[in-house]
LUMNU-654047 format. One record per residue (C-alpha): x, z, y. Coordinates in steps of 0.05 Angstrom, whole numbers, padded with zeros to 5 digits, always signed. Layout:
N
XZY ...
***
This chain:
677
-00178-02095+00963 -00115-02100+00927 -00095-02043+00932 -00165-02003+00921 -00164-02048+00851 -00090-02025+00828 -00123-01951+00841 -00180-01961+00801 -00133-01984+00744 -00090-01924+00743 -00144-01878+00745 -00182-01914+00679 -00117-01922+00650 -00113-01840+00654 -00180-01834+00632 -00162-01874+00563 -00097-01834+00554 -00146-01770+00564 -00183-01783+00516 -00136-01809+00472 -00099-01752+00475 -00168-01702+00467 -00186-01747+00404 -00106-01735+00378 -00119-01654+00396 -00180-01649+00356 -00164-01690+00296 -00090-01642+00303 -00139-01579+00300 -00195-01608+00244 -00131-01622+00201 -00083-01562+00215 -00140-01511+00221 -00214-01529+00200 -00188-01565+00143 -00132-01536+00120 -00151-01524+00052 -00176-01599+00030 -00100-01627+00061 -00055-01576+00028 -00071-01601-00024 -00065-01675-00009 -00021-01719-00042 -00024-01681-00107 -00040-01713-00168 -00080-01645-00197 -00106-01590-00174 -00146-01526-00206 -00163-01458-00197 -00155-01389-00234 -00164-01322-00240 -00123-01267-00204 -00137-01211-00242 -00149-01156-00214 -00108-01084-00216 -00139-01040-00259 -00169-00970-00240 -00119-00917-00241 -00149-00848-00275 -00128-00776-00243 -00126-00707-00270 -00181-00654-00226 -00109-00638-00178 -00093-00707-00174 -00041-00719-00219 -00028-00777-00255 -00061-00792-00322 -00063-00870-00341 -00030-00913-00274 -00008-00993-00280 +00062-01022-00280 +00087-01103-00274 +00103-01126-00336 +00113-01202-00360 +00065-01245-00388 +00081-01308-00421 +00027-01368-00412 +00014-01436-00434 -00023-01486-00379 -00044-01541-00395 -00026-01590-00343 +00048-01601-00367 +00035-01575-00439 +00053-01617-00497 -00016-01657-00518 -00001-01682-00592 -00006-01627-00648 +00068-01650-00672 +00099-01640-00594 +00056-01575-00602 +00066-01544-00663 +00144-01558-00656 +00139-01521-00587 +00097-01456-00607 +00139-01452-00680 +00204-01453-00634 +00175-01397-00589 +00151-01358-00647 +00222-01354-00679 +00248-01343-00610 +00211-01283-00614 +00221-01262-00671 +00301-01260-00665 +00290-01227-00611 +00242-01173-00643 +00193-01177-00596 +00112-01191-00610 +00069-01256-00593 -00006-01251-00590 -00029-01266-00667 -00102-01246-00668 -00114-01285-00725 -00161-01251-00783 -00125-01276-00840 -00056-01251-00868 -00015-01265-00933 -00016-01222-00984 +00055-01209-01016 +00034-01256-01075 +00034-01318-01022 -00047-01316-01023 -00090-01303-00958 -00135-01244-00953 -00180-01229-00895 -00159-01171-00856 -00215-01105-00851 -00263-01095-00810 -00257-01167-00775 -00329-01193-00805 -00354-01218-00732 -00280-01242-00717 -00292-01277-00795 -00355-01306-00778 -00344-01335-00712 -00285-01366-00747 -00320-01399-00802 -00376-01418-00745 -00396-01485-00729 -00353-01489-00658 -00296-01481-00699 -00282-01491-00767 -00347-01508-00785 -00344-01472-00861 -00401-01441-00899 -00411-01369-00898 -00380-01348-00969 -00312-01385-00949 -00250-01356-00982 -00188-01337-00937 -00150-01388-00972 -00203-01442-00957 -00201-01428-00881 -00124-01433-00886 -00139-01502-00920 -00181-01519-00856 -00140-01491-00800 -00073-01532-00831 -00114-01592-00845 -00145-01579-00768 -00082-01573-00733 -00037-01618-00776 +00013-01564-00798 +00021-01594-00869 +00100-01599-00854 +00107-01528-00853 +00117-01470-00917 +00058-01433-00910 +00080-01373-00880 +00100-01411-00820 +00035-01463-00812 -00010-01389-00821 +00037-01358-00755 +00024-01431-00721 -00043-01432-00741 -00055-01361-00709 -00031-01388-00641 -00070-01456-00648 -00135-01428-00666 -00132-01378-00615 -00118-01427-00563 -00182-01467-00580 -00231-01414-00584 -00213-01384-00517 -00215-01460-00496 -00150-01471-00476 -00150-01523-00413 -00138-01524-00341 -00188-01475-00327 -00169-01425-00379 -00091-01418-00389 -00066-01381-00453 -00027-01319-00460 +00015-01335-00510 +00053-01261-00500 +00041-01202-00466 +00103-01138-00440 +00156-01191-00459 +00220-01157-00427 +00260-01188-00377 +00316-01220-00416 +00282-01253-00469 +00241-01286-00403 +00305-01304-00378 +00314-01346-00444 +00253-01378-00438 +00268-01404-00363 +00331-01420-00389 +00306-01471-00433 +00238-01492-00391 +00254-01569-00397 +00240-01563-00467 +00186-01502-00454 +00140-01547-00423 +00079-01520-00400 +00102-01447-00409 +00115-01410-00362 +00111-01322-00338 +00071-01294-00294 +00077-01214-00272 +00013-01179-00294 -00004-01096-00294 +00002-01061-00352 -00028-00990-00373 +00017-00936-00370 +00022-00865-00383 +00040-00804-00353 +00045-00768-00417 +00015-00809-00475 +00006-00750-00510 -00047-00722-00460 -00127-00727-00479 -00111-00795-00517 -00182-00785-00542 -00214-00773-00478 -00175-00823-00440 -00182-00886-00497 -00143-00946-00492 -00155-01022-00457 -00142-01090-00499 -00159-01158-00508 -00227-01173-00501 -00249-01193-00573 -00304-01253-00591 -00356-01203-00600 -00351-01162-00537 -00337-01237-00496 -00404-01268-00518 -00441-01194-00489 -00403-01200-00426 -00397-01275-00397 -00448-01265-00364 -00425-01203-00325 -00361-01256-00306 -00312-01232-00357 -00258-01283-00387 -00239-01304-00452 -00170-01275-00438 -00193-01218-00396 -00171-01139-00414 -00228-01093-00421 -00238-01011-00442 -00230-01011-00522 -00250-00930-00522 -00261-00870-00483 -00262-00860-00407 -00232-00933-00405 -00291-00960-00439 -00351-00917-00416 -00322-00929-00338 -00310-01003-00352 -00348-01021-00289 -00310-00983-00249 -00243-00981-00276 -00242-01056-00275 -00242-01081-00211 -00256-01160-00185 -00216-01222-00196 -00198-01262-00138 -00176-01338-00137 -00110-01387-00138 -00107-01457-00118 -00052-01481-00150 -00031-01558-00137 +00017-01595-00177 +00040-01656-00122 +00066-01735-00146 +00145-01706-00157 +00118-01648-00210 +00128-01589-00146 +00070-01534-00165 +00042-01494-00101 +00005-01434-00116 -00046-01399-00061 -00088-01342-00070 -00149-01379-00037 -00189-01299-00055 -00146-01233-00058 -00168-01192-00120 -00197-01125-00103 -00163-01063-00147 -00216-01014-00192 -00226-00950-00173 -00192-00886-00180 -00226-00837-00224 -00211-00763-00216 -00229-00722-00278 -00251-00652-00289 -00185-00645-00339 -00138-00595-00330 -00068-00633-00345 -00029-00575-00364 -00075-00527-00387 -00092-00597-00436 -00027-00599-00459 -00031-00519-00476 -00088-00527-00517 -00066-00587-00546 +00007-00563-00572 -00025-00495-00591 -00080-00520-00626 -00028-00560-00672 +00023-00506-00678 -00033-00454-00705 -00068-00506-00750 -00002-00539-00780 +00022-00465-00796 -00040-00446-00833 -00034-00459-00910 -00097-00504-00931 -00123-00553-00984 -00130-00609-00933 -00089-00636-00884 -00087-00607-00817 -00150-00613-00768 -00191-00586-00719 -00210-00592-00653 -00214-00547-00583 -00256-00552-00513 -00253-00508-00456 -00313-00509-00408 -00325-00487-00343 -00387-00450-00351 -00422-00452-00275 -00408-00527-00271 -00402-00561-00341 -00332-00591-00321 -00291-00605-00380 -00227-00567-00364 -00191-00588-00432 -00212-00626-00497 -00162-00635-00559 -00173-00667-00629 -00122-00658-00687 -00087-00693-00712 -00081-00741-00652 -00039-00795-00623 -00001-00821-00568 -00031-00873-00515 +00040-00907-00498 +00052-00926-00578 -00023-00939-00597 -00013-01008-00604 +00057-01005-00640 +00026-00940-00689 -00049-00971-00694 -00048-01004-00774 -00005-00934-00784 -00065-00891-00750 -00119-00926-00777 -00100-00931-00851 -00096-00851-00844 -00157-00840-00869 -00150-00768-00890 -00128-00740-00825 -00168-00790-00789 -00121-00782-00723 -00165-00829-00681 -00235-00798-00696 -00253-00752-00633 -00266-00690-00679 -00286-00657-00606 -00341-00702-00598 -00369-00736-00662 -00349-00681-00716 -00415-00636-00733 -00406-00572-00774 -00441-00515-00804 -00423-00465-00750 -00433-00398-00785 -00434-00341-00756 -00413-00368-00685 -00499-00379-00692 -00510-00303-00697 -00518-00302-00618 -00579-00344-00620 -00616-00307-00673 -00599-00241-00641 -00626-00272-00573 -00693-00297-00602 -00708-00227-00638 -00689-00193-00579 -00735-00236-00528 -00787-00242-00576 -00789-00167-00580 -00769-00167-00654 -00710-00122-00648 -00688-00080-00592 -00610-00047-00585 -00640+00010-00619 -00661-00020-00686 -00616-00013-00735 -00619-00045-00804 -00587-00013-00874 -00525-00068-00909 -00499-00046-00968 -00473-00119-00984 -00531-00143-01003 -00605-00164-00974 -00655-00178-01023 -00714-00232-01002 -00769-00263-01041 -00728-00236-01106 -00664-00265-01085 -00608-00231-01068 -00569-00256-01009 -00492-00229-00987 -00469-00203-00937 -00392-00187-00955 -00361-00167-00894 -00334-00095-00889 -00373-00050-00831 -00360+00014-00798 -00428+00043-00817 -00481+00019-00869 -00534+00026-00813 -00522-00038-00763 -00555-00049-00698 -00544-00105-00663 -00483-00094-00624 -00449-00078-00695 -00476-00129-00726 -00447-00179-00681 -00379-00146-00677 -00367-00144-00745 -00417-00194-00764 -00462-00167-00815 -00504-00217-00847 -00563-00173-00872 -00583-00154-00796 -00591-00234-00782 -00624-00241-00844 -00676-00198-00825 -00680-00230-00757 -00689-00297-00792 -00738-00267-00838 -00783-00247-00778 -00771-00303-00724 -00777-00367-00772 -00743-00426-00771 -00786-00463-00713 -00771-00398-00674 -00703-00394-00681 -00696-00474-00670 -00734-00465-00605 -00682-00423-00585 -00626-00460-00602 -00651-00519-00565 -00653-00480-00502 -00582-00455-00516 -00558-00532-00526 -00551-00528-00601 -00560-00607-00633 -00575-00625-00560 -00533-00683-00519 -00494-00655-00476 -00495-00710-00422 -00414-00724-00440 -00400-00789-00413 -00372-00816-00492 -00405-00820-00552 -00413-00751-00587 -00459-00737-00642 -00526-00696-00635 -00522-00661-00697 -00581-00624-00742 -00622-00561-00739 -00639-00539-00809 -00727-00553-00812 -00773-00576-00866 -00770-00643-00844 -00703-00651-00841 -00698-00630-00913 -00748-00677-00916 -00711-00735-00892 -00653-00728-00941 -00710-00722-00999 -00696-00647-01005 -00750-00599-01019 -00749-00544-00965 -00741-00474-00995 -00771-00400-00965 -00694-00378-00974 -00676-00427-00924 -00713-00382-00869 -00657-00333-00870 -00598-00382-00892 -00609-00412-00820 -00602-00357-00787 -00530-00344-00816 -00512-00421-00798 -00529-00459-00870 -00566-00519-00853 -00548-00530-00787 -00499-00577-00760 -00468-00571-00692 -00405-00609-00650 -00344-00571-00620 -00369-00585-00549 -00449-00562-00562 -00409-00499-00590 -00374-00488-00522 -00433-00507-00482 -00475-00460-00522 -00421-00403-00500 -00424-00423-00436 -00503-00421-00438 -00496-00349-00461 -00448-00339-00407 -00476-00348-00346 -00543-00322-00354 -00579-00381-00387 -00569-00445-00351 -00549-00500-00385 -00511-00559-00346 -00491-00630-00358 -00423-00627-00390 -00381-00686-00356 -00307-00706-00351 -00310-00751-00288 -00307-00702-00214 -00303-00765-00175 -00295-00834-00159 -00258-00864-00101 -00247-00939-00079 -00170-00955-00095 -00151-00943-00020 -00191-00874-00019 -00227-00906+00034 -00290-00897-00003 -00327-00844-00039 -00369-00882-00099 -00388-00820-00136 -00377-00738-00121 -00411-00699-00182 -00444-00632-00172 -00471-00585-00230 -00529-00621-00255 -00575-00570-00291 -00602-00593-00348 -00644-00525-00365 -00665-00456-00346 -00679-00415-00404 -00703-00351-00359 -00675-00313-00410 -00683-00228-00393 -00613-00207-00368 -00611-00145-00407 -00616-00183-00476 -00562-00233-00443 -00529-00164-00441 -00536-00142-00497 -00514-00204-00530 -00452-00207-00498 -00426-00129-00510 -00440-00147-00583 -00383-00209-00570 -00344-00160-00516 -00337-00107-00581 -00311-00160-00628 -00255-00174-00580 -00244-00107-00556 -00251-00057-00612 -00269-00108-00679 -00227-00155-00712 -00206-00196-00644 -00184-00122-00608 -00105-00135-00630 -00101-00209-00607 -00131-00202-00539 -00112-00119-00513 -00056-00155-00472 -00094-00200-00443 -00100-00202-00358 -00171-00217-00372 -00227-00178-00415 -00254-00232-00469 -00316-00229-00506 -00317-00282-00569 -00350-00299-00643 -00319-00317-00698 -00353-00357-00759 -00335-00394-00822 -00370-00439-00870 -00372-00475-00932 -00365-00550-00931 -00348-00616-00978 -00280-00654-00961 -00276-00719-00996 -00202-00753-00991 -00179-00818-01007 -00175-00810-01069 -00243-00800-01076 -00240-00724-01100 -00287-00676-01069 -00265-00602-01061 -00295-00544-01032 -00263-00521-00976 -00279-00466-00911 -00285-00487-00841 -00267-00441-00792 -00287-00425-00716 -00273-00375-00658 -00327-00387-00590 -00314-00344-00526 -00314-00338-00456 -00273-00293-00406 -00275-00252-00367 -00328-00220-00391 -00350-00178-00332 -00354-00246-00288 -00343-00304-00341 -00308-00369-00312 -00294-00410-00376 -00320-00415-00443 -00285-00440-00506 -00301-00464-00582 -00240-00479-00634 -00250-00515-00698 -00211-00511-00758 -00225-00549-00821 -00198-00526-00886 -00176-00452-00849 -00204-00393-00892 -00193-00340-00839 -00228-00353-00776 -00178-00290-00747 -00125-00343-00744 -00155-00384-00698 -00145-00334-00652 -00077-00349-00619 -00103-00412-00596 -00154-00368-00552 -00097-00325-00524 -00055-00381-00506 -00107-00412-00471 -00138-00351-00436 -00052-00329-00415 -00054-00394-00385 -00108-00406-00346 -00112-00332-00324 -00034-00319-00313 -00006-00399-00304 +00045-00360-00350 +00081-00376-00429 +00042-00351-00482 +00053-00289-00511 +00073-00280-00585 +00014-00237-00624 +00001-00207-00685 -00013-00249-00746 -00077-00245-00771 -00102-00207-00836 -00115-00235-00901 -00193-00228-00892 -00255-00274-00882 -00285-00258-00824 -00357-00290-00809 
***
């Protein structure tokens, strides 16, 4: 019995170390494994999460190469946790960093829109009136609307108790200060007090990061360029997301400190180029240790891949400022160029002058922007509208010949002038034979044969046409571009002009109408390829960062069929083929590897400078496409202030050696001193 009870013992004795030891195993695997999160963090006295932002998008050329990619750069941020709480502690600490900085030459974020005027008074800065108004807004400052500069100084000193310092230095103070409480500085949302900050002036700060408290550098991706130079317009830039832009986007999960598309491709892709935040846990346990865990990886943008040609951009770019910066005129230097491919409205090049560079934007932007005269960050491509001469000549000649107006037998008498309702209208260019037909009269542009077209079509008929060849249409570009004007009675109407019979045949030389560089390449294009008219677009395709995933392939989207008769296609296009082979053009493109059929036009127009003085000055233009017997791109080149469309020209061969060859430009003949419409 004894010994049957001693066995019973053992064996509940092993049952109570069994479970014992089951209970130990489970609580082990609850705490190492199922709970893992909750304990890491035990034993700290905070804890908080933030934002891992994520890599921005990188943006390709149509073969891949590089355009705008990312780099690590150093970021210098304030959190809160061991941050200095009194506004003494804290003004002491941001004035020190501020001079650190500035012995060191480098930039802190001052975002602030008030500056001092050289007089020792404040001023608000341009163009800041939301920036102004949130300021003075109840959440912060709390000042009526007509507040002075100097009385939101008062407020921001009196706010953050910087009455110790000269004014110079509570207004840099004051900068970081107010910016730090609207983008409600806290736990939650740390402050980038610097951005790029190079690696030895971080090595200063660490240095010194018992007094530093609360500061500290994290590695963040910058923007960078392949060349900055490159499509600078079509590319845009990224910044700082501003008050404005933050209260439209909260919602979509954006940050007060967040980086967002400021212009062009960056900004129209914005959704794609921007990719998603993840999460860090960071702890800060009982001795002061920090622990930082990304709790949710960030997911990079995606990769665009453009229709852009990089070097044939770069051709047209540097060719397009040689040839305009060589040309004697009243104004300063501009124009603008865009080279099509006309079966699938890919953008193979776009250039503005005068321009900038991507890499220095920030360090060049009050420089750029109070340029006001050349204007070197308006996209002249996209948003400029011109009268575009006789580059419209096509169109009429189109309409009379579909219309059954004209055929390539009529001819038409010019001796310099065309008379009309008893009014005599000009035509001054010098022609081969007084008796033009319409292959002539295109050629070497004779203004009485497209008056009489006018006469006959109309202005609703030759507006009808113009619409199906893309003229003051959108072109479907993904930026902003302008839609510009065909010349009607209600238009006239609309700027409280009266709408004369004259203007019937005005329009059909150009007057009235006002078109972009890229409607003047599309039209081209249109005329090129038999009539269709595609979607113009800068973006071939989207991929996820890791290629692993197609988000977007684009194929010609056509926009229009004109079902325009080939043979008055035809005919249109010997008249352009003549202008480059025998006319005017026949000297600049004979070497060519290509046969090249163009247009070239010029027009009056008003420049108004700084200074407020308005002169008269000539635009000129030059549209074409090549080759001619199988056309594969199609081109328009603006020049504002140039006399002589002829010298224009160059560009066109430059770009045509190029693309046709891969080889250097070729040096040509300078052009005459004539106007040529």
């Amino acid at each position: 019995m004894d010994r049957i009870t001693a066995r019973n013992r053992v064996i509940a004795l092993a049952v109570v170390f069994g479970i014992i030891i089951v209970v130990f195993v489970c609580s082990l695997i609850k705490i190492q494994i199922i709970d893992a999160d909750q304990y890491s963090s035990a034993g700290s006295i905070s804890s908080r999460t933030s934002a891992v932002h994520a890599t921005r998008g990188e943006i390709l050329d149509r073969n891949g190469n590089p355009l705008v990619t990312n780099r690590q750069g150093n970021s210098v941020i304030f959190e809160s946790t061991n941050f200095p709480t009194s506004d003494s502690e804290r003004n002491a600490l941001i004035y020190s960093l501020i001079r650190l900085f500035e012995v060191n030459k480098e930039e802190w974020v001052d975002d602030l829109p008030i500056y001092m005027l050289p007089n020792g008074a404040f001023a608000f800065e341009a163009d800041r009136d939301y920036d102004i108004s949130v300021m003075k807004g109840r959440d912060l400052l709390n000042l009526n609307d007509y507040a002075t500069a100097q009385n939101c100084m008062d407020a921001l000193i009196s706010m953050f108790h910087l009455e110790e310092y000269s004014e110079a230095d509570a207004r840099k103070i004051a900068a970081v200060r107010y910016n730090m409480k609207r983008l409600s500085f806290s736990a939650s949302y740390p402050y980038t007090f610097a951005e790029d900050v190079s690696t030895k002036l971080v090595a200063k700060i660490k240095e010194n990061s018992a007094y530093y408290k609360g500061v500290t550098v994290e590695i963040v991706s910058y923007r960078e360029y392949a060349d900055g130079e490159i499509a600078p317009h079509v590319l845009g830039v990224v910044g700082a997301i501003n008050a404005e832009e933050y209260a439209e986007l909260k919602e979509k999960g954006y940050g007060m400190n967040d980086v967002i598309g400021k212009s062009g491709l960056e900004s129209a892709l914005e959704n794609e180029l921007r990719g998603t935040d993840g999460k860090r846990l960071v702890s800060t346990n009982a001795d002061g240790t920090k622990t930082s865990t990304v709790i949710e990886p960030p997911k990079q943008g995606n990769t665009i891949i453009t229709t852009i040609d990089s070097p044939l951009q770069k051709v047209v770019q540097d060719s397009l400022r040689d040839t305009l910066t060589s040309i004697s005129t009243p104004i300063p230097s501009a124009g603008a160029a865009v080279v099509l491919k006309v079966n699938t409205g890919e953008v193979l090049a776009c250039a503005t002058y005068p321009t900038y560079n991507n890499e220095t934007y920030n360090d060049d932007y009050e420089q750029l922007a109070a340029d006001k005269d050349g204007n070197p960050l308006y996209n002249r491509a996209l948003l400029s509208t011109y009268e575009p001469g006789s580059t419209i000549k096509m169109s009429v000649g189109l309409a009379a010949l579909e219309e059954g107006i004209i055929d390539d037998e009529t001819q038409i008498f010019c001796n310099g002038t065309y008379k009309y309702l008893e009014q005599n209208f000009k035509c001054e260019q010098a022609h081969t034979t007084a008796y033009q037909n319409i292959y002539t009269a295109l050629s070497e542009s004779c203004n009485s044969f497209f008056y009489d077209c006018g006469k006959n079509l109309g202005y609703a008929k030759m507006n009808e046409y113009r619409t199906m060849l893309g003229l003051a249409q959108k072109t479907g570009i993904e930026l902003s571009e302008a839609i510009g004007v065909m010349d009607s009675p209600e238009y006239r109407a609309s700027l409280n002009q009266p709408w004369y019979a004259g203007y019937n045949i005005q329009t059909a030389i150009g007057q009235g109408n006002l078109f972009t560089p890229i409607q003047l390449a599309n039209y081209c294009a249109i005329l090129a390829n038999g009539g269709t008219r595609y979607s113009l677009h800068f973006v071939k395709s989207i991929k996820s960062y890791d290629y692993s995933e197609t988000i977007l392939e684009k194929t010609p989207e056509v926009l229009g069929k004109a079902g325009f008769r080939p043979e008055n296609l035809d005919i249109i296009k010997q008249g352009m083929y003549r202008f480059c082979r025998i006319g005017y053009g026949a000297k600049f493109f004979r070497d060519l590897p290509v046969e090249v059929a163009g247009k070239t036009g010029t027009s009056q127009a008003y420049w108004t400078g700084s200074n407020k003085r308005t002169i008269k000055i000539n635009n000129a233009f030059f549209v074409s496409f090549a080759p001619y017997d199988d056309p594969e791109i199609a081109l328009c080149i603006v020049g504002e202030g140039v006399s002589n469309s002829t010298s224009l020209l160059p560009i066109a061969v430059d770009i045509y050696n190029y693309y046709f060859s891969s080889g250097s430009a070729v040096d040509n003949a300078q052009s005459e001193n004539q106007l040529i419409g």
